[in-house]
N, C-alpha and C positions, 0 to 999 in steps of 0.2 A: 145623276149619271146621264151624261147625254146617249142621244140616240145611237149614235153609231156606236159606244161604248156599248150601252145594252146590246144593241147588235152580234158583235164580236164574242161577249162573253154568252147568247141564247148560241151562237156557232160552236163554241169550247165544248160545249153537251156531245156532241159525236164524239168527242174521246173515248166516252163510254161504250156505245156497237161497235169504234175497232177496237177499244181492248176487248170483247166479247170477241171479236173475231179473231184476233190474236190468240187470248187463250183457246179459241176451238183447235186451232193449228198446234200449239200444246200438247194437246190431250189428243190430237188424230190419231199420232204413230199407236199410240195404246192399242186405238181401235182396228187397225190396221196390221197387228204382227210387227210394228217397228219397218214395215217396208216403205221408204221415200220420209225416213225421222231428218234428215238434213234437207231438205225439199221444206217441209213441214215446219222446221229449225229456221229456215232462213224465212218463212214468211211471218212466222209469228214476227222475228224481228222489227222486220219491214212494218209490219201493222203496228206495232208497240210504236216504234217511232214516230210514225205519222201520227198516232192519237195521243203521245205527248207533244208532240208538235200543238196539235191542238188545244192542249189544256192551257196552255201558256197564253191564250188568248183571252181567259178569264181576268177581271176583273180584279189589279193586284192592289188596290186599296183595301181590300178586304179579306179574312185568314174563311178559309171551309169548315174548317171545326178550333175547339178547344187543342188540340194537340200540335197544331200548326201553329196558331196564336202562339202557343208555347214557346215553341221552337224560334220565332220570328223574333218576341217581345225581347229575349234575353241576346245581348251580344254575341256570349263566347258559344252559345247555341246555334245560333245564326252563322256565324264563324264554320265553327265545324260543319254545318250543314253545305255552306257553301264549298269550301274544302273539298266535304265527300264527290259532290256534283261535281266540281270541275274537276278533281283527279279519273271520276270515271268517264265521263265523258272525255278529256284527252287519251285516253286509255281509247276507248272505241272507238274514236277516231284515227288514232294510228294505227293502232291493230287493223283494223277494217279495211284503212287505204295503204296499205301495206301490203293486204291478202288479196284484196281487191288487184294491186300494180304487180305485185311481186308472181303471185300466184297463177300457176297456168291455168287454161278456163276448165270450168268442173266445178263443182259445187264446193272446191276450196274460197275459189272467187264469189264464188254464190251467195255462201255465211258472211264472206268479210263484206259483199256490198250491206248484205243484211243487217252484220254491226255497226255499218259504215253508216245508214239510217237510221239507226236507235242513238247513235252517235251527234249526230245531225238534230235530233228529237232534243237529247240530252242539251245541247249547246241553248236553244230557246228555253227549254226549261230553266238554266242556268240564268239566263237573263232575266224572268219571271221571277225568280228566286231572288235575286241582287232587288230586284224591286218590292218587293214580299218585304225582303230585310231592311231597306231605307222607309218602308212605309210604317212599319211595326214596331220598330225597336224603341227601347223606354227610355235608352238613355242618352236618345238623340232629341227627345221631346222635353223641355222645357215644363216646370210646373205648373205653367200655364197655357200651356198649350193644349188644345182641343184635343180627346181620342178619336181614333178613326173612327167613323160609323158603327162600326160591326163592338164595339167595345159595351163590357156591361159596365 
């Protein structure tokens, strides 16, 4: 792995404090009586997105666990996966910038920029994903072709 590649994927580690942070925003309104839960609503968004933003920066020659490998190694798995991904992320992106353009300002506009960035998150993720599936799948590999690194 060259340097800058290790680079990028030791950077992909912050996904982890903002999804902490994002779930805190979650769980506020709890704490809080439910007063400013769309305040709260819209930032976990915003945070969720940016730290999948970042996970997308990990290193896609290689699966995190056994359950990802899974999902990667077989086509029509991969298939669906990519499917679910990009039906949601277009979903969030138009819902988002729709509420975002459409919507007077207020915290209507608020949530849609908010899905409008998990949306945004979702779209690199997507890409990461298409790469996950070209790098992993079994039936694009040849019987003699090497396994990825990460293969037992």
């Amino acid at each position: 792995m060259s340097p800058i590649t290790r680079a990028f994927h030791a950077v992909s580690y912050l996904q982890y404090p903002l999804l902490l942070v994002s779930l805190f925003y979650v769980v506020q309104p709890y704490f809080d009586g439910f007063q400013g839960f769309w305040q709260s609503f819209n930032k976990a968004l915003i945070f969720a997105g940016v730290a999948i933003s970042f996970s997308t920066l990990q290193d896609t020659t290689r699966t995190q666990n056994e359950f990802s490998k899974r999902i990667w190694q077989d086509p029509r798995k991969g298939r669906r996966a990519l499917i679910v991904l990009a039906a949601s992320a277009a979903v969030m992106l138009i819902v988002g910038l729709y509420g975002f353009l459409a919507a007077p300002a207020g915290i209507v506009q608020e949530v849609a920029f908010g899905l409008l960035m998990l949306g945004i998150g979702y779209m690199g993720l997507l890409k990461a994903a298409i790469e996950m599936y070209e790098n992993h799948r079994l039936d694009k590999r040849g019987p003699a072709a090497p396994a990825p690194p990460d293969a037992h």
